[in-house]
N, C-alpha and C positions, 0 to 999 in steps of 0.2 A: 427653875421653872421646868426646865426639859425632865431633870429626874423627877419631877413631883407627876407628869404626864407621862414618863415611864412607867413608872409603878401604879400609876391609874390604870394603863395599859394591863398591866401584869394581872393584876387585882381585878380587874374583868374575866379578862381569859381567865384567871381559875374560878371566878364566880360562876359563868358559863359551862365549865368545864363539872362543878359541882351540881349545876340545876340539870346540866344532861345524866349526872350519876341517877340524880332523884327521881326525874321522870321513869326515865326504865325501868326502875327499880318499883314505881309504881303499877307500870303496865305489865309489866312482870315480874312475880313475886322469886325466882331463882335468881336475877340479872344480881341482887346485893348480899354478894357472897364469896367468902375467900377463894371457891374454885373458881369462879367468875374474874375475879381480880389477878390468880393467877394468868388465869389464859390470856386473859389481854394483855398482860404485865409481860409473858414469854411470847410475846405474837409481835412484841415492840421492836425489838435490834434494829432488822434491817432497815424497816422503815426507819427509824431514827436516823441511821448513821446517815444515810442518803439526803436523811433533811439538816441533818448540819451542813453536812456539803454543799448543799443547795440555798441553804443561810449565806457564806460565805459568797458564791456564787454572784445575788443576788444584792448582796451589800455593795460588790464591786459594780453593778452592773449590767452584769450578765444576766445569761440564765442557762441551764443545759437542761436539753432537753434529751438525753442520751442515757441516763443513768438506769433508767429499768432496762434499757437492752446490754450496758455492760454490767449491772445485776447478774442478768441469765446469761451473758459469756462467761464471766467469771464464776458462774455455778456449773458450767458444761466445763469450765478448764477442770475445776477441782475435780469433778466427775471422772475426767478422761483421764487425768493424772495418776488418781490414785486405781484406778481399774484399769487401763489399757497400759499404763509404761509403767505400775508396782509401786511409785512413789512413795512415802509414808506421808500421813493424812497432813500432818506438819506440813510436809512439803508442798503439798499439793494444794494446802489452802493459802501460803506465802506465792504461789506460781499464780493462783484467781486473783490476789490481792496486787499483784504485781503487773497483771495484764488489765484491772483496770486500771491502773496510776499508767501505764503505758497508753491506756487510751485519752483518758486525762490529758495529758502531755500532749496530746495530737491535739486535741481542741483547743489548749490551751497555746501552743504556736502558733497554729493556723489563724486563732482568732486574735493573737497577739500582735504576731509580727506581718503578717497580710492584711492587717486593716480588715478584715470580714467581721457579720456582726456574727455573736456566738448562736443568737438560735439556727440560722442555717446552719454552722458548723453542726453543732451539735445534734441538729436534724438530719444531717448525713450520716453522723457517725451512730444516732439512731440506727438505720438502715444498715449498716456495717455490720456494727456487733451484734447485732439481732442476726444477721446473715451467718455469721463467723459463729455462733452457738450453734445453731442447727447446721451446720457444717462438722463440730468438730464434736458432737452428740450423733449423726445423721439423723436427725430428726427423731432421736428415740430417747429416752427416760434413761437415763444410767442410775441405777439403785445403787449406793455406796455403800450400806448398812449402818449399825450398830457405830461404827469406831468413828463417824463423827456426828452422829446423835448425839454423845454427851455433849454437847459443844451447848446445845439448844434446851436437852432438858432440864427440867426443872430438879434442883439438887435437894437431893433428901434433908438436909441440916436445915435449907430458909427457901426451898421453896421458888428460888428464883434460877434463872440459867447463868452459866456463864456466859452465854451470849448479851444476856442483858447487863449480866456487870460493866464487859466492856464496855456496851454503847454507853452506860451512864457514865462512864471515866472517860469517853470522846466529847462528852458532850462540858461535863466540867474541862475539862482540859481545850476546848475550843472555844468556849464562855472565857474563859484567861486569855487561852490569845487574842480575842476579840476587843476584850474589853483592858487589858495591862498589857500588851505588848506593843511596839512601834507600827510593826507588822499589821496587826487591828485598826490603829491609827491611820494607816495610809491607805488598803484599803476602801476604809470608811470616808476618805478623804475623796479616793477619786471617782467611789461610786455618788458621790453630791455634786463634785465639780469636776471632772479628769482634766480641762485645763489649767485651772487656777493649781491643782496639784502638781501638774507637770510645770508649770512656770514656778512652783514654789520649790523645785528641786525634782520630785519624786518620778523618779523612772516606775513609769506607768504600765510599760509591757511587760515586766518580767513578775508583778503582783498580780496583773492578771491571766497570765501562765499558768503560776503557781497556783492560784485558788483554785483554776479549772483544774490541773492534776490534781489535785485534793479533792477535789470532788469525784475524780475518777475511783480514786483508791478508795474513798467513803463507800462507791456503788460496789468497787473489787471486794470490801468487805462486806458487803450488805448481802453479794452471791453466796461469800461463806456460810451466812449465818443461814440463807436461803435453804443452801443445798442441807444443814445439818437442821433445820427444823425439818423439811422433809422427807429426812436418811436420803436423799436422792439428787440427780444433777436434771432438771426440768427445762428444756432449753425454752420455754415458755415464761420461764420463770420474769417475773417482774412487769410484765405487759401494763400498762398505764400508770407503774409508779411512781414515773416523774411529775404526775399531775397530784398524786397526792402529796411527794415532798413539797410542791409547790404551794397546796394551799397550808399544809401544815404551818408551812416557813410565812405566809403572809396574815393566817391565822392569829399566829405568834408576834402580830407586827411587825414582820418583817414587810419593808417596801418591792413594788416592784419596781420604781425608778428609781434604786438604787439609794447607797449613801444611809440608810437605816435597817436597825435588824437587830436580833436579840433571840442567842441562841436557846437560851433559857426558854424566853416565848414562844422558839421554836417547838423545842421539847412537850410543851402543854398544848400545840396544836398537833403534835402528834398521838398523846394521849387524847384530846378532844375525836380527833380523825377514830381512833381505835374504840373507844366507847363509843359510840355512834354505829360505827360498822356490828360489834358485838351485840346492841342494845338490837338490832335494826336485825342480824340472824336470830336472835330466842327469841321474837314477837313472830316471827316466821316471814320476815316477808321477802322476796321474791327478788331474782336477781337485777330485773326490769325497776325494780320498785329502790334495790339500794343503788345503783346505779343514777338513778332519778333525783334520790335526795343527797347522794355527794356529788355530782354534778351540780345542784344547786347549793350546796354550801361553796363550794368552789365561785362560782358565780358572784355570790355573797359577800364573800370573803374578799373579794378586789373589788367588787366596788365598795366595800369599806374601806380599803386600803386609799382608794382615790378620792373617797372622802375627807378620809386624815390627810392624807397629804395637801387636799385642799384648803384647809382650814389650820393646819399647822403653818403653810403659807402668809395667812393673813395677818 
């Protein structure tokens, strides 16, 4: 029963996800077209990665709300790495990826092992790492160039970036451990019950550590792909992200009281999110106006959630 109301789920979302290609495509005659499906298709990574993180997150529990500030930390590190101390581009995007799994970590202790709930934490650490970019940017744009563009653009042979390749191999490889691993399994376990889980053996603090640095590192990547779609380190970068990974991840069926998710459904609520935003600049409209109607799918989107959950109850 549960997987026949999975795939009913799924089978929505992409139904949805098809009638939003359709409509645009009616109101604007360019919207259904290979150059169209690229840009959206290379405009994906970062948000992606963020919203697995934010999947996993949100299975356990939680939630963070810190991920678009260590986005644009992580995109000011890679900046300052490779232009102010010479580093190679390598280096400097393992140094972005590595200070957010570092901030990860902080959230994930604090909210671990201090008993705190994660959205304060992670509402502080908000505040931090939004601070700590424009600090280590001084509030200026660092232009990288050309040598980590290619990361982002689209590759002459299919078309696609290598930045998307990888999100789509994070996103298969976290659908596994989601779904075939022990690790998935407990989890899943404690964001339904964290008592009955921890009475049933499962050391509760150290899975929900980890998924917060996992989420870190998700956002440490997410700056990468940031700073190389825009050849540059934006210490702006990422400003209300975490609200889009969020509706993505609940779009996708993912709950927000935990215990359900489905990183796959994540994925199609991030493509849903990105056709929408694309559909929404070619008609022209206005940044008051897109702002207006992802705010209201956001909206939308949990209170269907609270209605599944409602009625899955019953």
């Amino acid at each position: 029963m549960n997987w026949v109301k999975k795939h009913l789920e799924e089978n929505f979302i992409i139904t949805s996800l098809i009638a939003l290609v359709l409509l645009f495509s009616i109101i604007t005659p360019n919207f259904f077209s290979l150059t169209t499906l690229s840009t959206v298709l290379n405009q994906l990574p970062a948000l992606t990665v963020i919203t697995v993180g934010m999947t996993l997150v949100l299975i356990v529990g939680g939630i963070d709300l810190s991920v678009g500030s260590i986005l644009g930390l992580s995109a000011a590190i890679v900046g300052a790495a490779s232009i102010s101390l010479g580093l190679p581009i390598w280096a400097a995007c393992l140094l972005g990826i590595t200070a957010g799994a570092l901030c990860g970590a902080v959230n994930g202790i604090i909210t671990s092992y201090f008993a705190l709930p994660s959205f304060i934490v992670t509402l502080g650490m908000l505040e931090i790492a939004r601070g700590l970019a424009y600090t280590t940017t001084a509030s200026q744009t660092l232009y990288i160039g050309p040598q980590i563009q290619s990361i982002a653009f689209p590759m002459a042979s299919s078309g696609v970036s290598v930045a998307l390749i990888i999100a789509i191999c994070i996103v298969a490889g976290a659908h596994y451990l989601l779904t075939r691993t022990i690790f998935g399994r407990y989890i899943t376990a404690i964001g339904t019950n964290e008592t009955a889980a921890r009475l049933s053996g499962i050391e509760t603090k150290p899975y929900r550590a980890i998924v917060l640095m996992i989420s870190g590192a998700m956002a440490g990547l997410g700056g990468v792909f940031s700073a190389a779609y825009l050849g540059a380190s934006d210490p702006n970068a990422g400003l209300g992200l975490e609200l889009s990974a969020i509706a993505a991840a609940v779009i996708g069926g993912t709950s927000l009281m935990g215990g359900r998710g489905s990183v796959i459904g994540a994925f199609l609520g991030v493509l849903i999110i990105a056709v929408l935003q694309n559909g929404l600049a070619q008609i022209g409209a206005t940044e008051p106006t897109k702002r207006l109607i992802t705010g209201s799918v956001i909206i939308i989107a949990v209170l269907f959630d609270r209605w599944r959950s409602k009625h899955s109850s019953e």
